[in-house]
Backbone as CSV, one residue per row, in Angstrom:
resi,resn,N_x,N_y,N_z,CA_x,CA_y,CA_z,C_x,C_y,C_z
1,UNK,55.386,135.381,156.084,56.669,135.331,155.375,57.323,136.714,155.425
2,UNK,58.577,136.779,155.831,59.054,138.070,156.007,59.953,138.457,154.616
3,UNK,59.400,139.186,153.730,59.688,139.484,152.534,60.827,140.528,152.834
4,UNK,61.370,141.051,153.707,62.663,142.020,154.058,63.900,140.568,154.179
5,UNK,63.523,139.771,154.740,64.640,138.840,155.460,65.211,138.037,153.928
6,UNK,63.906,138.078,153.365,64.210,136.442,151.886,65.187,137.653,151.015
7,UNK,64.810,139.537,150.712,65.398,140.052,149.740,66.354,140.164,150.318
8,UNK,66.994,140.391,151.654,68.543,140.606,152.378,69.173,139.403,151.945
9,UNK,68.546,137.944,152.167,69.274,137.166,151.966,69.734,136.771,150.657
10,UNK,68.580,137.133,149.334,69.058,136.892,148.307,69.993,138.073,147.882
11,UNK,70.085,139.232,148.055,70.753,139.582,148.294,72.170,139.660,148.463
12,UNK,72.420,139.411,149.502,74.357,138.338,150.523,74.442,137.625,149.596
13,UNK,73.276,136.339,148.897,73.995,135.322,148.398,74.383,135.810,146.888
14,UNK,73.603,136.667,146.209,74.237,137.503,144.680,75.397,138.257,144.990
15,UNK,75.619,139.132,146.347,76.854,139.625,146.143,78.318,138.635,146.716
16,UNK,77.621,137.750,147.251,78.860,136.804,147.573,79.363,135.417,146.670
17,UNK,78.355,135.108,145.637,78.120,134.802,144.311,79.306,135.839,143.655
18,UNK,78.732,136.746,143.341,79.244,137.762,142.884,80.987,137.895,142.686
19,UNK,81.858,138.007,144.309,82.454,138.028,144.467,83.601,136.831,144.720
20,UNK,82.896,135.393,144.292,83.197,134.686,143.808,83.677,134.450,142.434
21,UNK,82.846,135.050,141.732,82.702,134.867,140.414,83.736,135.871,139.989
22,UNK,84.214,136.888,139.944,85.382,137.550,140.403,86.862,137.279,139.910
23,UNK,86.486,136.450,141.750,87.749,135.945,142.099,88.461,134.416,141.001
24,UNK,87.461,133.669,140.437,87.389,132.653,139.621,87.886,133.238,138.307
25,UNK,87.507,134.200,137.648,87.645,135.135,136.470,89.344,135.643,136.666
26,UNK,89.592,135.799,138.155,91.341,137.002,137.701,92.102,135.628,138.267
27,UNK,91.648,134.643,138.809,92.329,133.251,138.918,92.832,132.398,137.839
28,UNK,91.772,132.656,136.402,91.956,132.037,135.235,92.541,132.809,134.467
29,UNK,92.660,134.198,134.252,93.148,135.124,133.777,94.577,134.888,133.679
30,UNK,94.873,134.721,134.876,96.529,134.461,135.434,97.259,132.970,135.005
31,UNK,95.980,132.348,135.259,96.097,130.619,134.519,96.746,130.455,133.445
32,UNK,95.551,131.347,132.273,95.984,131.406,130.899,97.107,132.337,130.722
33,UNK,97.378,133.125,131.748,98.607,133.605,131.052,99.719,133.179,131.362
34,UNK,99.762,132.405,132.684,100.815,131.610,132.904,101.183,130.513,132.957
35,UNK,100.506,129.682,132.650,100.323,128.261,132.693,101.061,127.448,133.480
36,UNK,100.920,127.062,134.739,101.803,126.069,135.378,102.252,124.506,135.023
37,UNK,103.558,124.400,134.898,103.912,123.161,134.352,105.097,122.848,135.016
38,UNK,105.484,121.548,134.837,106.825,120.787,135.078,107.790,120.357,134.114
39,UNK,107.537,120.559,132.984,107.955,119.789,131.998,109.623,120.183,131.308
40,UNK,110.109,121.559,132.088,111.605,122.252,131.855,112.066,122.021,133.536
41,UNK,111.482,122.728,134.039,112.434,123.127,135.400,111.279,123.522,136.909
42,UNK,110.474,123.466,136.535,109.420,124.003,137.821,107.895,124.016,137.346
43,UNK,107.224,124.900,138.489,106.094,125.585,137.470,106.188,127.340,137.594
44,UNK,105.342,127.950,137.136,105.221,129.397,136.518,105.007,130.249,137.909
45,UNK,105.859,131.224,137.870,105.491,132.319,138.933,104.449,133.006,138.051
46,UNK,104.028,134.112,138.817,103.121,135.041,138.518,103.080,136.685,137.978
47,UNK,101.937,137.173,137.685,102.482,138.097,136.748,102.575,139.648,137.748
48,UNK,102.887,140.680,137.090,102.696,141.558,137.991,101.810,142.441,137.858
49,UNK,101.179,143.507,139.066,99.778,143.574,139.385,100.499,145.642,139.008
50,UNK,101.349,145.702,138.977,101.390,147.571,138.637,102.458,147.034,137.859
51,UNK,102.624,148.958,137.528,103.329,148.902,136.428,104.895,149.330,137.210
52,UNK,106.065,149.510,136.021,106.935,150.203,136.606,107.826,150.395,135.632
53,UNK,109.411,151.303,135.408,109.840,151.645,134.696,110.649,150.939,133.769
54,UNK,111.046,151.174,132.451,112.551,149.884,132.038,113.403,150.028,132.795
55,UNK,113.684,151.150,132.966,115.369,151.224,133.690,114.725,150.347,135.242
56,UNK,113.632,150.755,135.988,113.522,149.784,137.186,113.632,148.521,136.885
57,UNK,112.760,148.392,135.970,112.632,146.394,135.920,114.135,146.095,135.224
58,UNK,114.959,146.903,134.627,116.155,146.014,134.278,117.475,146.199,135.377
59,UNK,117.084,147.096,136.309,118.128,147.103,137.680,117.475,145.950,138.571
60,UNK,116.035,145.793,138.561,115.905,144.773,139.355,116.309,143.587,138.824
61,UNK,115.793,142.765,137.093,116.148,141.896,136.669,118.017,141.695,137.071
62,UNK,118.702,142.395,137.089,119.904,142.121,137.222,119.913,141.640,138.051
63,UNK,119.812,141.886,139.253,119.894,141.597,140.998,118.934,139.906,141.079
64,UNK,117.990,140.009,140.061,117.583,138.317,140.376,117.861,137.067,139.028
65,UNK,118.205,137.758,137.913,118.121,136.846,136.799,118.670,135.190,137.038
66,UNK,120.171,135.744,138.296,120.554,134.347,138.546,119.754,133.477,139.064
67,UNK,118.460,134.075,139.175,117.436,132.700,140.032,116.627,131.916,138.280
68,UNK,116.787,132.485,137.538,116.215,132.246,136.083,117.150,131.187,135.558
69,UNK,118.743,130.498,135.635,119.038,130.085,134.831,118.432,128.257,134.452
70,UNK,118.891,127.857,133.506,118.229,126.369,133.445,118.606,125.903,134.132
71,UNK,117.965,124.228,134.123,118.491,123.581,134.691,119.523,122.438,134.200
72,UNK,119.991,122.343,133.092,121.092,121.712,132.625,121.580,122.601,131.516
73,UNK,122.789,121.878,131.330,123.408,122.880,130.206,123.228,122.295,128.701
74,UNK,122.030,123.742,128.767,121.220,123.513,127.533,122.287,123.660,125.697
75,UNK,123.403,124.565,126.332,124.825,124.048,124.948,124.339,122.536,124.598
76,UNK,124.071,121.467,125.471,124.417,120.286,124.907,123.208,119.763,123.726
77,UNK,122.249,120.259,123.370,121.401,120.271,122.471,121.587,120.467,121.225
78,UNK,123.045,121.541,121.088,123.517,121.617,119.757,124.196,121.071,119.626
79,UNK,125.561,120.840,120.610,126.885,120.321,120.873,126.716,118.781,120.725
80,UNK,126.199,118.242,121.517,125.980,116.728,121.164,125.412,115.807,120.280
81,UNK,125.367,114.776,120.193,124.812,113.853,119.093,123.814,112.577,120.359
82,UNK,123.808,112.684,121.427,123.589,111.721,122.077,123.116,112.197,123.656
83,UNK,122.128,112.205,124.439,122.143,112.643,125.611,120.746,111.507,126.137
84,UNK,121.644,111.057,127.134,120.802,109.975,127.915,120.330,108.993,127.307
85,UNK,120.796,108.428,125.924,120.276,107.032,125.468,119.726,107.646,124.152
86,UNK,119.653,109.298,124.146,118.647,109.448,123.039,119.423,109.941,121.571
87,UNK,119.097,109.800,120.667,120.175,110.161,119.630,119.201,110.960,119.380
88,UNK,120.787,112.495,119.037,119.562,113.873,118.442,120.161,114.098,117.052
89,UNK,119.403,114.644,116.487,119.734,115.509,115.229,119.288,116.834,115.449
90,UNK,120.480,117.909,114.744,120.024,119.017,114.588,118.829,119.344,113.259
91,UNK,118.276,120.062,112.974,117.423,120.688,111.277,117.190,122.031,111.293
92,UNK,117.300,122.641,109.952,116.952,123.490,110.057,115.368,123.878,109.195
93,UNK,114.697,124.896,109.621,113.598,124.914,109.604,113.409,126.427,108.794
94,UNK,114.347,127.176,108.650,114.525,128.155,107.308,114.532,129.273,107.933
95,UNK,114.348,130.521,107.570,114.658,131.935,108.534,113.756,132.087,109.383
96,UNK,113.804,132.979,110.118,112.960,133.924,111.288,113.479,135.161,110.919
97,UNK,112.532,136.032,110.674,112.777,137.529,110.807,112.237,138.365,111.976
98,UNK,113.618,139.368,112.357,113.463,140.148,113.386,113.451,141.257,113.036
99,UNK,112.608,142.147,112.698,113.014,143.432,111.979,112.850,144.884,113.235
100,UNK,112.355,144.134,113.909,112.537,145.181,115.274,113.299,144.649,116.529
101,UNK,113.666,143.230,116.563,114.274,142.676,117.282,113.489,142.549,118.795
102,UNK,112.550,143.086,118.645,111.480,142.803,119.636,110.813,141.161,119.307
103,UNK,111.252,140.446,120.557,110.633,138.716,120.243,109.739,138.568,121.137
104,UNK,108.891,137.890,120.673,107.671,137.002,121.696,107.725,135.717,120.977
105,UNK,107.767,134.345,121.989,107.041,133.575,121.683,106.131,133.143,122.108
106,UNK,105.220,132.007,121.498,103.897,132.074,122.259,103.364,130.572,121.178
107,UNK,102.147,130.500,121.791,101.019,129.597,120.887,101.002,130.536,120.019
108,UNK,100.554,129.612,118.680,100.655,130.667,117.203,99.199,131.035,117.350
109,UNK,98.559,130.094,117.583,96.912,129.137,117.771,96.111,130.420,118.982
110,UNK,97.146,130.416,119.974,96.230,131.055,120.881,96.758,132.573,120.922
111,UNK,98.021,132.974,120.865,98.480,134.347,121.160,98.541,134.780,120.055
112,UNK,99.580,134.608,119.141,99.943,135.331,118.267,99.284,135.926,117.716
113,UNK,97.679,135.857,117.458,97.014,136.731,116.454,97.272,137.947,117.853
114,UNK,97.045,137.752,118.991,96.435,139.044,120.433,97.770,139.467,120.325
115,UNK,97.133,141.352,120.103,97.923,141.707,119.852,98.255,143.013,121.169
116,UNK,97.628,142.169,122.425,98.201,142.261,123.861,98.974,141.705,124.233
117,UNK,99.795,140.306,123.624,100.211,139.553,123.956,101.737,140.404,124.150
118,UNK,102.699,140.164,124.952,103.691,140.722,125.126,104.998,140.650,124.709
119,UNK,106.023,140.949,123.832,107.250,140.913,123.885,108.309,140.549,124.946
120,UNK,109.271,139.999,124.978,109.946,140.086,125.812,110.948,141.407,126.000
121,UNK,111.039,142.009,127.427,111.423,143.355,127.351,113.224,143.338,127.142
122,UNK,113.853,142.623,127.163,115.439,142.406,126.050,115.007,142.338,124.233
123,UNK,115.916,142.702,123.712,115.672,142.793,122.140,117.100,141.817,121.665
124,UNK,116.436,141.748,121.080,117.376,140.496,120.023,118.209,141.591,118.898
125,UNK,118.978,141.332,118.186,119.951,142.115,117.164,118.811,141.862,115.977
126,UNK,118.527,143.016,115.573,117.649,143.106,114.078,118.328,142.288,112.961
127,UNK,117.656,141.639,112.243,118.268,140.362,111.132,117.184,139.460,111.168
128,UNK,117.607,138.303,109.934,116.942,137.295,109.658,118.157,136.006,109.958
129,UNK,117.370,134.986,110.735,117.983,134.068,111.316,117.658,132.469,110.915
130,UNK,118.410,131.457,111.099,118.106,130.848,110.824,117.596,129.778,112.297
131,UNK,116.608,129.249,112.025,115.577,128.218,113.051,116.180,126.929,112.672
132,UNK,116.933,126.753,114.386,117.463,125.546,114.290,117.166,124.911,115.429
133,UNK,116.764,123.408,115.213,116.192,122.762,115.922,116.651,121.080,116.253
134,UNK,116.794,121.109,117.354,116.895,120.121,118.148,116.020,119.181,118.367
135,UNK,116.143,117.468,117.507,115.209,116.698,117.218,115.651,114.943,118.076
136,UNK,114.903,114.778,119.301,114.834,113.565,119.829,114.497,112.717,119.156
137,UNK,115.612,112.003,117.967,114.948,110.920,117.143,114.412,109.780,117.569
138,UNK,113.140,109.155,116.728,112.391,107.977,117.027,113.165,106.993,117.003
139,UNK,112.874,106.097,118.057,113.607,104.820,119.044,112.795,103.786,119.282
140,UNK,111.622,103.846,118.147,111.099,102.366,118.346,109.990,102.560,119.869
141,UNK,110.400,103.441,120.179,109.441,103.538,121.718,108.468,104.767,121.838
142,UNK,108.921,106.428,121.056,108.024,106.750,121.106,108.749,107.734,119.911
143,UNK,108.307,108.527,119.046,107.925,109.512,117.494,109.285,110.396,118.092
144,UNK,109.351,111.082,116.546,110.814,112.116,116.340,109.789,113.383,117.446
145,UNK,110.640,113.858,117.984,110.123,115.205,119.435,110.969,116.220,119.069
146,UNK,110.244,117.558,119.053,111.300,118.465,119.224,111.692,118.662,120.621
147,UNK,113.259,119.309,120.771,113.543,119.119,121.953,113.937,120.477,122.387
148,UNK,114.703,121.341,121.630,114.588,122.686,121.198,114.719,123.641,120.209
149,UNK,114.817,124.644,120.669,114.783,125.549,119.345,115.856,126.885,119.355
150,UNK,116.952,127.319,118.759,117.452,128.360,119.173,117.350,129.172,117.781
151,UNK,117.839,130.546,117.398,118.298,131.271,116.871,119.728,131.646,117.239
152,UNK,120.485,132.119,116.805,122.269,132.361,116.829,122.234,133.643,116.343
153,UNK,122.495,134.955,116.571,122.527,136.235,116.929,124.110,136.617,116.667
154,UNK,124.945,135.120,116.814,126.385,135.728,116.387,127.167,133.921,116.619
155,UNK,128.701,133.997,115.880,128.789,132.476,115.997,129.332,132.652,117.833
156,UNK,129.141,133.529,118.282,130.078,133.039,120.416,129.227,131.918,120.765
157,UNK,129.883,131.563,121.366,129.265,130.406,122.150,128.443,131.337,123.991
158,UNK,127.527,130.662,123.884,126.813,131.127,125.402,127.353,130.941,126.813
159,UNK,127.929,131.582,127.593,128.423,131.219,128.525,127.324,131.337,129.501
160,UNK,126.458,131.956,129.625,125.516,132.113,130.326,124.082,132.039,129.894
161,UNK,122.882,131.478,130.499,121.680,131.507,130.104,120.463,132.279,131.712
162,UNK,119.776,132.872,130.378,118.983,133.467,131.808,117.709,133.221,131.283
163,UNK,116.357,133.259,131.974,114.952,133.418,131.019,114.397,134.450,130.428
164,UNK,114.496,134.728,129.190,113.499,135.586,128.714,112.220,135.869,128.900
165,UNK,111.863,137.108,129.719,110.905,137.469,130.849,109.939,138.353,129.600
166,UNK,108.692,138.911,129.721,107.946,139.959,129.638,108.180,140.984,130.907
167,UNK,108.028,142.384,130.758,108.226,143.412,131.687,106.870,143.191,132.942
168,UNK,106.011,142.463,132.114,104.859,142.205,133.155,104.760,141.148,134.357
169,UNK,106.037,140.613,134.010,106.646,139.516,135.466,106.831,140.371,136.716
170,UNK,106.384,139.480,137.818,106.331,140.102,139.100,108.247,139.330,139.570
171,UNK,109.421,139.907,139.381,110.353,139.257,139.304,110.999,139.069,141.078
172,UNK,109.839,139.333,142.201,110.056,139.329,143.492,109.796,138.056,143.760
173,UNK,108.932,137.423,142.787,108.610,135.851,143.319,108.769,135.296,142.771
174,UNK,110.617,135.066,141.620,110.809,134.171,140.957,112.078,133.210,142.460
175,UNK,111.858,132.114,141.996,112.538,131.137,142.881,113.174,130.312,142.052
176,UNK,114.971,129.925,142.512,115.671,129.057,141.296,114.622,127.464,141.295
177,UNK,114.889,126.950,140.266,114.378,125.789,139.844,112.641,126.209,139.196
178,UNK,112.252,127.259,139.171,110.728,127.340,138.884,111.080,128.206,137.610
179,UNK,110.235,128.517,136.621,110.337,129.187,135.658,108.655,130.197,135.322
180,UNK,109.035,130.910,134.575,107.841,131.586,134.158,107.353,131.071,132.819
181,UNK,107.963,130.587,131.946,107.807,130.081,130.302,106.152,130.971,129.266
182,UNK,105.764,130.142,128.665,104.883,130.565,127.723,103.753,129.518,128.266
183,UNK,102.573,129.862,127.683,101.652,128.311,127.954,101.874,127.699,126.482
184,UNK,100.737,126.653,126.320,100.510,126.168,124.974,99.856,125.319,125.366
185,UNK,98.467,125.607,124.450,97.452,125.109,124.344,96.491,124.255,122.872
186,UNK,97.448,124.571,121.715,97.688,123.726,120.794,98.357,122.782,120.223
187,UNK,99.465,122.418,121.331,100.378,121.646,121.056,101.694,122.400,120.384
188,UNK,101.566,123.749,119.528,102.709,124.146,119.044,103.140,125.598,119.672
189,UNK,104.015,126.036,118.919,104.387,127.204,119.153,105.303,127.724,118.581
190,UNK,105.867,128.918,118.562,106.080,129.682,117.093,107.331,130.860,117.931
191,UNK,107.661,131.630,117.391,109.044,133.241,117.058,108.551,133.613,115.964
192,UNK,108.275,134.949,116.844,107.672,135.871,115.940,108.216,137.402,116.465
193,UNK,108.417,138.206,115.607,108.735,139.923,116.021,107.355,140.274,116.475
194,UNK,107.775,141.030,117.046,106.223,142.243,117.622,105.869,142.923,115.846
195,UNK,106.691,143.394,115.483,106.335,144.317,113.670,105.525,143.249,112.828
196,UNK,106.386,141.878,112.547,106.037,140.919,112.035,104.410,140.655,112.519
197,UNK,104.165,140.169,113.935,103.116,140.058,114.747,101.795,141.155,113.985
198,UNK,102.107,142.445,114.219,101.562,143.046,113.405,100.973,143.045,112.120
199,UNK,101.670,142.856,110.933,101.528,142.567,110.046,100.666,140.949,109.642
200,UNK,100.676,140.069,110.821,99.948,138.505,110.951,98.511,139.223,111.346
201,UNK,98.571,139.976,112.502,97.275,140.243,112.792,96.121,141.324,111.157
202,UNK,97.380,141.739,110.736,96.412,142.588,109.619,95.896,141.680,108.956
203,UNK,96.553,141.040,108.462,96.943,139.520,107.075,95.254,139.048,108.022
204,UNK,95.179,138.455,108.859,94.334,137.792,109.436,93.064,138.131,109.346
205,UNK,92.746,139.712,109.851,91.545,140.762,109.460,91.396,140.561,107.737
206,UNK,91.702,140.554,107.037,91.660,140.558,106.016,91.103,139.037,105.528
207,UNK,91.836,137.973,105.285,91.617,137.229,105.007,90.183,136.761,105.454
208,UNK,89.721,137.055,106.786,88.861,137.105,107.782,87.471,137.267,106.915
209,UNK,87.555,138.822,106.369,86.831,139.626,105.509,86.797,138.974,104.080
210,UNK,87.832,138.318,103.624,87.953,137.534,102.346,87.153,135.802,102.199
211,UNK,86.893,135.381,103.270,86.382,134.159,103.168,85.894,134.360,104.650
212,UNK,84.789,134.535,104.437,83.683,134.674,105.813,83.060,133.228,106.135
213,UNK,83.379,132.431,105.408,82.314,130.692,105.825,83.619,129.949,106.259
214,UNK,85.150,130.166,106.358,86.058,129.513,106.177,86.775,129.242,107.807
215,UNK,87.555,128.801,108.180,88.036,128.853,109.424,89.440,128.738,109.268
216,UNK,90.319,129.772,109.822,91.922,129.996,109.480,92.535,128.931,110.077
217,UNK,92.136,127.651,110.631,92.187,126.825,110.792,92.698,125.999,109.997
218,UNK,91.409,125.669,109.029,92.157,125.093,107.720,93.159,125.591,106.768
219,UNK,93.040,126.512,107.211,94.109,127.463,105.924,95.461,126.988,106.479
220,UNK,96.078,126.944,107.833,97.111,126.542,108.105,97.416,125.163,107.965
221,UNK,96.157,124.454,108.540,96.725,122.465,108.522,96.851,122.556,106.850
222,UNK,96.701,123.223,105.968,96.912,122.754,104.535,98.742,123.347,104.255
223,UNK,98.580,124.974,104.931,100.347,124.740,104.837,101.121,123.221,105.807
224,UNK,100.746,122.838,106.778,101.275,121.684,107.787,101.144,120.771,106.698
225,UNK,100.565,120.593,105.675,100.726,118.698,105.011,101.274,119.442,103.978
226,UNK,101.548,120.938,103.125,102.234,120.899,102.234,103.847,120.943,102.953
227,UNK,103.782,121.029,104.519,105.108,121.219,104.761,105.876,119.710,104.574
228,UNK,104.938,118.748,105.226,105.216,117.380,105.618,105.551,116.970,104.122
229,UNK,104.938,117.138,102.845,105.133,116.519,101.598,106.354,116.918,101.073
230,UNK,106.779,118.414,101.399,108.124,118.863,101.033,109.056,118.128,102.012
231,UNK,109.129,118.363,103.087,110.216,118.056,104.025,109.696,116.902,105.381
232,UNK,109.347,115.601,104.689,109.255,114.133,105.631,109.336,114.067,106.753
233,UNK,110.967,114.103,106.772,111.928,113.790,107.998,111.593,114.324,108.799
234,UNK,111.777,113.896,110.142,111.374,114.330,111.348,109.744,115.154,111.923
235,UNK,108.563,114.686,110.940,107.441,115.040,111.169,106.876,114.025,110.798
236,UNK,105.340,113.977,111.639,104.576,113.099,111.331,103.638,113.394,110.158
237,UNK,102.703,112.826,109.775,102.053,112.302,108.446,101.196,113.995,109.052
238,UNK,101.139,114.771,108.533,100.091,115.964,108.427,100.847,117.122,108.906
239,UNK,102.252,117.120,109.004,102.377,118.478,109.649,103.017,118.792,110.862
240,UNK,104.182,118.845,111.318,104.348,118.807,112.813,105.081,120.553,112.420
241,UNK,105.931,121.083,111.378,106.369,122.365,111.158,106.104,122.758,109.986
242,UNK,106.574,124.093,110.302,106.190,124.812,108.541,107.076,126.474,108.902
243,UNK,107.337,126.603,108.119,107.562,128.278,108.225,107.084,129.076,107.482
244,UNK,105.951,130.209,108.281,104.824,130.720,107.329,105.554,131.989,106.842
245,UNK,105.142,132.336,105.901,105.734,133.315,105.234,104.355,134.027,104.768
246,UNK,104.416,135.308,105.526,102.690,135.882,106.022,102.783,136.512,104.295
247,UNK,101.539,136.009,104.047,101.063,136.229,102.685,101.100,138.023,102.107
248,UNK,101.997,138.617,101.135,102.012,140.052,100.727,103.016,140.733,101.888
249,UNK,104.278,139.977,102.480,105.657,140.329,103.151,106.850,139.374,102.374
250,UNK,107.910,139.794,103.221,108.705,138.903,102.896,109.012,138.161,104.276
251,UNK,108.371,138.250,105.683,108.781,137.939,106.585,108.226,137.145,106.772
252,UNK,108.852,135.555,108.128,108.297,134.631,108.047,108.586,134.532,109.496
253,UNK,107.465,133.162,109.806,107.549,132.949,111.753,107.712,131.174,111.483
254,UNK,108.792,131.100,112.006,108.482,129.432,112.460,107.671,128.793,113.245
255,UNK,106.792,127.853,112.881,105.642,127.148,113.467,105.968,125.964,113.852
256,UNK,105.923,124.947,115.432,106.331,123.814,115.514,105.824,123.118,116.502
257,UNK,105.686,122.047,116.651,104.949,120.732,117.349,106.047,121.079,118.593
258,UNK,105.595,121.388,120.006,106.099,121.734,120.928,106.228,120.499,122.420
259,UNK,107.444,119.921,121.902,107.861,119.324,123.045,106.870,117.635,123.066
260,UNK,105.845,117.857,124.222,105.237,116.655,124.176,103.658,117.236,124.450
261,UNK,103.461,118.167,123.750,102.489,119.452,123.315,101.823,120.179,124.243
262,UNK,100.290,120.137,124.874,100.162,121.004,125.781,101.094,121.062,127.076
263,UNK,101.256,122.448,127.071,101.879,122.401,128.810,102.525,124.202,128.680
264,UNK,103.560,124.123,129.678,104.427,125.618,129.506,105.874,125.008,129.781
265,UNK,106.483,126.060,129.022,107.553,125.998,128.305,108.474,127.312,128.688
266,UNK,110.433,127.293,129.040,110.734,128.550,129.241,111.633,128.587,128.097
267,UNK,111.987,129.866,127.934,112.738,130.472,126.944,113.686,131.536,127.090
268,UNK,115.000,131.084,126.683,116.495,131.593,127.617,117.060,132.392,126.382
269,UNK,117.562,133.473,126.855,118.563,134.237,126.363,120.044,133.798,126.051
270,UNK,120.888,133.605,125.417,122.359,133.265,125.723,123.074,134.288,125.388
271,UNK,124.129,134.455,126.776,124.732,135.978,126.629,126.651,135.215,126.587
272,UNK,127.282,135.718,125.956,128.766,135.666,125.334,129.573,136.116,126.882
273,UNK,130.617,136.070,126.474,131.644,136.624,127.182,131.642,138.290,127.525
274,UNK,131.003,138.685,126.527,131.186,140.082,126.872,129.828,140.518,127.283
275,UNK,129.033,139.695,127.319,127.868,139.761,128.220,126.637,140.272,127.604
276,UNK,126.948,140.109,125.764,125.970,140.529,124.832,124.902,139.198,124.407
277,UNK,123.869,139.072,124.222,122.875,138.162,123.487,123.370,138.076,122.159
278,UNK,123.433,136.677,122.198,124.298,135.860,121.121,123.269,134.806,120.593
279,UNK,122.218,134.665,121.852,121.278,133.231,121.441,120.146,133.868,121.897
280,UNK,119.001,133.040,121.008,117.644,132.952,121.451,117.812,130.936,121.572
281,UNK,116.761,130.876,122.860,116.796,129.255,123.397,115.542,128.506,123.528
282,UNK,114.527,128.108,122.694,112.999,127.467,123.446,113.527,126.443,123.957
283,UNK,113.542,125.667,125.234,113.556,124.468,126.142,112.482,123.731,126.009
284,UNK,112.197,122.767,125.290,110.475,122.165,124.655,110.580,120.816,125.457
285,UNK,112.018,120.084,126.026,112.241,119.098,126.518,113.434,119.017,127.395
286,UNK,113.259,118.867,128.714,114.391,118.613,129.446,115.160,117.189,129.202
287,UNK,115.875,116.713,128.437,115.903,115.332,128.368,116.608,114.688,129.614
288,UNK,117.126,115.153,130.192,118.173,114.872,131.080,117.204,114.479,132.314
289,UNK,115.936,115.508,132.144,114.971,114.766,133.641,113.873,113.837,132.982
290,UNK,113.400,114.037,131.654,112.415,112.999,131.025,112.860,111.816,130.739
291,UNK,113.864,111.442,130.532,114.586,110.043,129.713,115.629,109.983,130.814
292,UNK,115.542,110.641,132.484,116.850,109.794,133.131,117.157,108.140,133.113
293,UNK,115.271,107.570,132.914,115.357,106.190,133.646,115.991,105.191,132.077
294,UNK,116.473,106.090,131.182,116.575,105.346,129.661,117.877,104.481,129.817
295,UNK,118.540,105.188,130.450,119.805,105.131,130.216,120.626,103.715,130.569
């Protein structure tokens, strides 16, 4: 038995193992952070591998954003009462605070506590806003859906929509009709400030340290059925929203049953006439490509 030949070979096969195992690890990495889906406009480009400056990434974003815009005109979510067979209602769902005007959204469940998770590199106007939401009412065929979600930054109307990116987008390989969005992996998802964010992740350590047998788990599905007992309409029996109001602040993040739940999701800027951000936009439902055959 040639004991040189069996250790070479085990050997090759641990480092090519190895380098498998790797490649599987920065494959999922990218997965979870980008989640590919269909469910707005495409699936997810990818992230970027160096770094580079604001002023670079916002001379480049200029030169490509027009490959970012939606794919229908998402105005009609507020504007209408009716799109493709489906009757909507607007609701509102109570403030959002921006106190740095730095926004991320994300899974509440999976990101929001990580406090790697990224901002989007545009800032929103510092204020507290109100969360208004766009509701695909029940039709006998399938439950009340959210469809989207905006904030209003000023009363202009949006003449333009682009996607709200992280600086960590590789913006060389965005292509029109595809989007980058958020993932979601709990079914919901949330607006939250980066400061605010902060202050969730302390709240969290703490509480953490305050009930060590407990799972923050339950602590939330109990705000979700005190939300449902206050406010019925348009949620199902346990909870579909709530707006948490992080325990010892005054600031709060809207929490909500996202679209038709796991998947990824994009999220648009709306810029005015004079070319200022006027809107924040979550896209949770294209109705115009989900419900064409309703009509």
């Amino acid at each position: 038995m040639n004991i040189g030949s069996i250790v070479n070979g085990v050997y090759n096969t641990v480092a090519f193992l190895t380098v498998v195992s790797v490649v599987w690890v920065c494959i999922k990495v990218v997965s979870d952070r980008f989640r590919r889906g269909k469910t707005v406009a495409g699936e997810a480009c990818v992230i970027k591998e160096t770094a580079t400056t604001a002023d670079d990434f916002m001379e480049e974003w200029e030169t490509m954003k027009y490959k970012t815009v939606p794919s229908m005109d998402i105005n009609e979510y507020f504007d209408k009462s009716e799109i493709m067979g489906k009757q909507l209602v607007v609701i509102d769902m109570g403030q959002c605070d921006l106190p740095s005007g730095k926004v991320l959204v994300c899974d509440p469940f999976t990101y929001l506590f990580n406090k790697d998770y990224r901002p989007f590199f545009l800032t929103a106007p510092v204020g507290s806003y109100s969360t208004e939401v766009c509701v695909v009412k029940a039709d006998g065929v399938d439950r009340d859906r959210y469809a989207a979600v905006r904030l209003r930054f000023s009363d202009k109307q949006p003449v333009a929509f682009y996607e709200a990116l992280a600086d960590d987008v590789d913006l060389s390989t965005l292509e029109q009709g595809y989007f980058i969005g958020f993932g979601v992996d709990s079914g919901m998802c949330c607006i939250c400030d980066e400061k605010v964010r902060q202050l969730a992740c302390d709240w969290l350590d703490k509480w953490k340290k305050e009930h060590p047998d407990e799972d923050e788990a339950d602590y939330f599905n109990e705000l979700f059925k005190e939300s449902y007992a206050k406010y019925p309409e348009y949620q199902s029996e346990g909870g579909d929203w709530l707006n948490w109001n992080i325990p010892g602040t005054d600031y709060h993040v809207p929490i909500l049953s996202s679209g038709f739940g796991d998947g990824s999701y994009p999220v648009f800027w709306g810029f005015d006439r004079n070319g200022d951000i006027c809107q924040l936009l979550i896209n949770l439902i294209n109705i115009r490509m989900e419900y064409e055959y309703n009509e």
